[in-house]
Each structure stands twice: as structure tokens, then as C-alpha cells.
C-alpha positions as CSV (number, residue, x, y, z in Angstrom):
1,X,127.3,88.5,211.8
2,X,129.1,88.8,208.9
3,X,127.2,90.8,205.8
4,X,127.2,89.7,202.2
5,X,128.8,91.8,199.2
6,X,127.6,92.0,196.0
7,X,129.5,93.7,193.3
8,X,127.6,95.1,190.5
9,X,128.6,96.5,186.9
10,X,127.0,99.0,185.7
11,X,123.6,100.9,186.4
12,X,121.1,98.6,185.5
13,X,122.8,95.8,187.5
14,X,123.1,98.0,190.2
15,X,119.8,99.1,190.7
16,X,118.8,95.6,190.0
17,X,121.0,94.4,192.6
18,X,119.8,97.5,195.4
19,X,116.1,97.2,194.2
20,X,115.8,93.7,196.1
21,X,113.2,94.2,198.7
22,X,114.9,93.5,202.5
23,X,111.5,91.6,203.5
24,X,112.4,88.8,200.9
25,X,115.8,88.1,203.2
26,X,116.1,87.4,206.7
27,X,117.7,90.1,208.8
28,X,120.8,87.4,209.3
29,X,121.1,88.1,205.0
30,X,121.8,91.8,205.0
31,X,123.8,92.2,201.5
32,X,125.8,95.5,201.1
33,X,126.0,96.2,196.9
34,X,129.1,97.9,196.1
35,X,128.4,99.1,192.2
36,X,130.8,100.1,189.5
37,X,130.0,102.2,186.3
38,X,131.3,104.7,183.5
39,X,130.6,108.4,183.7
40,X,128.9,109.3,180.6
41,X,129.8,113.2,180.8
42,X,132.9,112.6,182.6
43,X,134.4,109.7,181.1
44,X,135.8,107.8,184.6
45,X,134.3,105.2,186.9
46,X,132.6,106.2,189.8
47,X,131.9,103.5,192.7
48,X,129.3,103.4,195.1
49,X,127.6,101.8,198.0
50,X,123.9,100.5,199.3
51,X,122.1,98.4,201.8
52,X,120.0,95.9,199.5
53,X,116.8,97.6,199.7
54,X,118.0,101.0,200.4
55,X,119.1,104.0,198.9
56,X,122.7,103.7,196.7
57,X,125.5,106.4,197.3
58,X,127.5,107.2,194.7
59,X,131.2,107.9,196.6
60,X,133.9,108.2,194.3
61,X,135.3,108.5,191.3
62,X,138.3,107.3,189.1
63,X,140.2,107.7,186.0
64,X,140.6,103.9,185.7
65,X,138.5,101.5,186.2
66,X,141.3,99.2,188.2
67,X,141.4,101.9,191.0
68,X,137.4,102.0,191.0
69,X,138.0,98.1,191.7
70,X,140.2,98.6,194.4
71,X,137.3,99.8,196.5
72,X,135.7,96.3,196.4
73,X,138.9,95.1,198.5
74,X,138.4,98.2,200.9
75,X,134.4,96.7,201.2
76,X,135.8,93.2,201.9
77,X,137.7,94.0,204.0
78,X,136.0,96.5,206.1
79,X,133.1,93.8,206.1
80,X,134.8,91.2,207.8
81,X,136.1,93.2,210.5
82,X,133.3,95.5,211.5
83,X,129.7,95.5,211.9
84,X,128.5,97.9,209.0
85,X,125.3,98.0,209.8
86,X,126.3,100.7,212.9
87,X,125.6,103.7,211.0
88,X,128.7,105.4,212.1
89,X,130.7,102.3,211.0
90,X,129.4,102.7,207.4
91,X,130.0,106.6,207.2
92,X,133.7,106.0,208.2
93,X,133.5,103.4,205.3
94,X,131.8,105.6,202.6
95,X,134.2,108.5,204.0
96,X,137.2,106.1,203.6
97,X,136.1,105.1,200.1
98,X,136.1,109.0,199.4
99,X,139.2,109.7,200.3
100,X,140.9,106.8,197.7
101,X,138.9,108.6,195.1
102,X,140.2,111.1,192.7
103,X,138.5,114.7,194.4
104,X,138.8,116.1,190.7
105,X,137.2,113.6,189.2
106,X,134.4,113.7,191.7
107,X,133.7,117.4,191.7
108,X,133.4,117.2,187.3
109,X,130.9,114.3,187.9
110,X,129.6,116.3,190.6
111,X,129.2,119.2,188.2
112,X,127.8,117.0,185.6
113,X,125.0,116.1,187.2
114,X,124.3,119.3,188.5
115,X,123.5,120.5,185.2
116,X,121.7,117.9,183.9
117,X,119.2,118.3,186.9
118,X,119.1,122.1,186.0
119,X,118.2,121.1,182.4
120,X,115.5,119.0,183.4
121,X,114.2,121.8,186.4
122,X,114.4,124.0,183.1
123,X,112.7,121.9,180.6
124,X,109.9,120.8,183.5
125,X,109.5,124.9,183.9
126,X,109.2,125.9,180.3
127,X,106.4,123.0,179.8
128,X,104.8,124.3,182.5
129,X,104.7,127.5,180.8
130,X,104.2,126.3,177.5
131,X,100.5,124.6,179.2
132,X,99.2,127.2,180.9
């Protein structure tokens, strides 16, 4: 059975897009999202993948947005040909979508969010503090 794309822009559209219950579809309607958007710290586009319903990976980035398109064809593509709902299947995609990625681009995104997660761990610690 053949599964249903949807590209998104953006994060809002994307978590709109991924945030669609699976109970409202039949399990012949599996939709795969495959998102787009700018890197605020990093200035690229990073793509990524998700089962409606499910969590959203982020895979790759790139320093145009025209190569982060180029992903959309690899989805296509690898959707008509293979199931993608075998788990192994869609690890061999997301791996595949990796590897057309730019690897410095990813680790500086990578990076990116890595400190702002350690601000935030920070700022929740010195609140924490700060009440007590």
C-alpha cells in the first residue's frame, strides 16, 4: 500500500501537519510528513521526517534551501518503491537522507541546540535556587 506525503514549511506547519492524531485516519491512510525550515542560529535549512502522529526527526541540514528540497524527491521516491512503514526500511531512508546532507552544517545545528538546552537546564536550575 502506497503511503501519502505531505510536505510542510516551516515549524508550525510541521507540527501541525505531525500533530494529526493516527486514530482520525484508517491504517490504509498512513501519511509520512517530510518538513522543511530555516535554522535560526545556523542560518541553513534542515529537513526532517515523521509518521503523522508520531514523533518528527530532524535529519539533515543545508546551505540552500533547493538542496533541502531535493530530499522531498528522495521521499517520493523511496515511497513508491518500498514499504516505509518496516522500521528498517525507514532507517535506511532517514540514514540516506543524512548522507545528502551537509555533515557541517548538521554538527553547528547540532551544537546550536545543544546550548540552548543547557541554557534552559541552567535557567530551570538557577530558579530552582532562586525559590528555595
Amino acid at each position: 500500500m502506497p503511503v501519502k506525503v505531505i510536505v510542510a514549511y516551516g515549524t508550525s506547519d510541521i507540527d501541525q501537519a505531525v500533530a494529526q492524531p493516527r486514530h482520525e485516519h484508517s491504517a490504509h491512510d498512513r501519511a509520512l510528513v517530510v518538513g522543511i525550515a530555516r535554522h535560526p542560529k545556523v542560518s541553513c535549512w534542515c529537513t526532517g521526517v515523521g509518521w503523522r502522529g508520531a514523533p518528527f526527526t530532524w535529519v539533515s541540514a543545508h546551505r540552500l534551501k533547493r538542496a533541502a528540497e531535493q530530499q522531498i524527491g528522495i521521499v517520493y521516491t523511496a515511497a513508491c518503491r518500498c514499504d516505509l512503514t518496516d522500521d528498517p526500511l525507514f532507517h535506511a531512508l532517514l540514514h540516506e537522507l543524512a548522507l545528502h546532507g551537509d555533515q557541517e552544517l548538521w554538527m553547528r545545528c547540532d551544537e546550536a541546540g545543544r546550548q540552548i538546552l543547557e541554557q534552559i537546564r541552567r535557567g530551570t536550575r538557577l530558579r530552582a535556587m532562586m525559590d528555595q
